[in-house]
N, C-alpha and C positions, 0 to 999 in steps of 0.2 A: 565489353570492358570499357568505362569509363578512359578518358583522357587526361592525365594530370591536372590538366588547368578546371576540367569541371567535375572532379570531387574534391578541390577548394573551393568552388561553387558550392556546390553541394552542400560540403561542412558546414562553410558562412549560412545561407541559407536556414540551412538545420538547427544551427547555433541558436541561432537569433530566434528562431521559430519557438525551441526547446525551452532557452530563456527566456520568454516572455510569459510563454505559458503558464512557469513557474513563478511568473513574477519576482523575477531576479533580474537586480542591477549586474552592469560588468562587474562592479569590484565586488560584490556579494558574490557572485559563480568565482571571480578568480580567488576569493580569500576561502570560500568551500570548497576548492579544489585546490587550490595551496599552489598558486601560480601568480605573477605579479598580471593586474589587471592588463598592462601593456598587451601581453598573451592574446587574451581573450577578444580585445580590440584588433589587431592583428589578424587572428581567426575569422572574425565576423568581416573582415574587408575583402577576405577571399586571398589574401597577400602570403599569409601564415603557413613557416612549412611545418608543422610540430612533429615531435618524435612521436612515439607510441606511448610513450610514458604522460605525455603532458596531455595527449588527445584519451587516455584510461582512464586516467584524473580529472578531465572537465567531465566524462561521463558519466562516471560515479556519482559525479555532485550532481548533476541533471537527474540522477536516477534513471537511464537510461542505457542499454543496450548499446555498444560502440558502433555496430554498423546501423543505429536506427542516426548515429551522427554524420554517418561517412555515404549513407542509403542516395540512390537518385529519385527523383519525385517522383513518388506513386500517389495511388488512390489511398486514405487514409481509413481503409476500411482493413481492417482483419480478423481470422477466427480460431480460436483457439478450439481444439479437440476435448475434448474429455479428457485424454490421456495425456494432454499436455499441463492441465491443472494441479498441482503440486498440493497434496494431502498431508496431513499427518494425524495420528493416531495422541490423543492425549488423555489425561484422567484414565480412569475408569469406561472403558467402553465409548469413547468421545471421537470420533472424525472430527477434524477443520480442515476445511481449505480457503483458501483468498477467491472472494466474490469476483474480485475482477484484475485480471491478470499482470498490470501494467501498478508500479507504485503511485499510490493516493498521497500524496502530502499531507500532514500532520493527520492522517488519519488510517484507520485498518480497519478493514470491513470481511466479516471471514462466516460463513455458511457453517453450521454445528449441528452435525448428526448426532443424534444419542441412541444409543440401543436402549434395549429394555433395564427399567434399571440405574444407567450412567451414572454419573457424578463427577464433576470438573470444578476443580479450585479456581477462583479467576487470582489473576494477578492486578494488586491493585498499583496504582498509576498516580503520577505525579497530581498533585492539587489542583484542581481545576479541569481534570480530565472528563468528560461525561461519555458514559456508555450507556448507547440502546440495544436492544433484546425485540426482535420483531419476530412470534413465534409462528410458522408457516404450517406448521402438523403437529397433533399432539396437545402435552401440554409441558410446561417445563417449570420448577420452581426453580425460583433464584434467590439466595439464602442473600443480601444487602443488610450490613453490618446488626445481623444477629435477627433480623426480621424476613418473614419467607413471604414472596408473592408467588401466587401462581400465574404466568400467562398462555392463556391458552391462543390458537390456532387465528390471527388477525388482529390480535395483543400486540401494545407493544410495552415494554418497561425499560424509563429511561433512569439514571441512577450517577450518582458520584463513583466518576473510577477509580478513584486514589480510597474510597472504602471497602474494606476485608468483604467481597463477594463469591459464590459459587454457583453453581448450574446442577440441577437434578433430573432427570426423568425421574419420577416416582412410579409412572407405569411399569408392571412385570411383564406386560405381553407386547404392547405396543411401541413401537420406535418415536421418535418425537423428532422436528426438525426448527430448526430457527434461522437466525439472520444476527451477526454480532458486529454493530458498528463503531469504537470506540474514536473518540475525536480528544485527540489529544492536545494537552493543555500548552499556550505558546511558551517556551524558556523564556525567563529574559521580559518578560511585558506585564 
């Protein structure tokens, strides 16, 4: 077990580490997490006692995990299991999961199984969004405001994501597989 004084180490440390990453000023993390930047400066000097409340809320806005704040230094190496990767079932016959486990900033990247058949309405997305389609197996059409392409198996189709889009297997026997990276458009710029 750690000693008071060095998991405010730690936290500073992590702080600083986590916000840079994200390329976030102090007063950008403290007005995302709804804390006066004093806080956040305070934290990053190792001085900071915070409650649980105000250390939930810097983490939320890091998009990170509370103990990856309060963690002692490790190797930055980890693995997630198969059965740790969080699926869900959508459309017509559609798996998604998140490619990669940990939040991407201003972007969402998610693996698209289709059974024989499938069909997925996409949701279209703010102005200036752009979504690629990297199809791995298969083939998949993608219906892009009222036009179908097919991309098959090392294809990729890139496309406006704020236009009315969907996703098809038209194979009946064969499963199809892809790669959906959407990069979302910045608020605000």
């Amino acid at each position: 077990m750690d000693k008071p004084e060095q998991s405010a180490e730690n936290l500073a440390r992590n702080l600083i580490s986590l916000r840079h990453v994200r390329r976030m000023t102090q007063h950008a993390l403290a007005t995302a997490a709804g804390v006066p930047r004093s806080t956040i400066s305070n934290l990053e000097s190792g001085q900071g006692n915070p409650s649980l409340v105000v250390l939930t809320k810097v983490a939320a806005a890091l998009g990170s995990p509370l103990d990856e704040l309060l963690s002692a230094p490790r190797a930055k190496v980890r693995k997630w299991k198969a059965s740790e990767m969080a699926s869900k079932r959508r459309g017509r016959g559609v798996t998604t999961r998140s490619l990669v486990p940990e939040p991407v900033p201003d972007e969402m990247i998610e693996v698209m199984d289709l059974e024989p058949g499938a069909a997925l309405g996409g949701t279209p997305h703010l102005p200036g969004t752009r979504e690629f389609f990297s199809c791995l197996d298969g083939q998949v059409t993608i219906f892009v405001a009222g036009e179908s392409y097919d991309v098959r198996a090392g294809e990729v189709l890139g496309f406006p994501g704020s236009s009315p889009h969907s996703y098809r297997n038209r194979d009946q026997a064969k499963k199809a597989r892809g790669v959906s990276v959407v990069v979302f458009a910045k608020v605000g710029v």
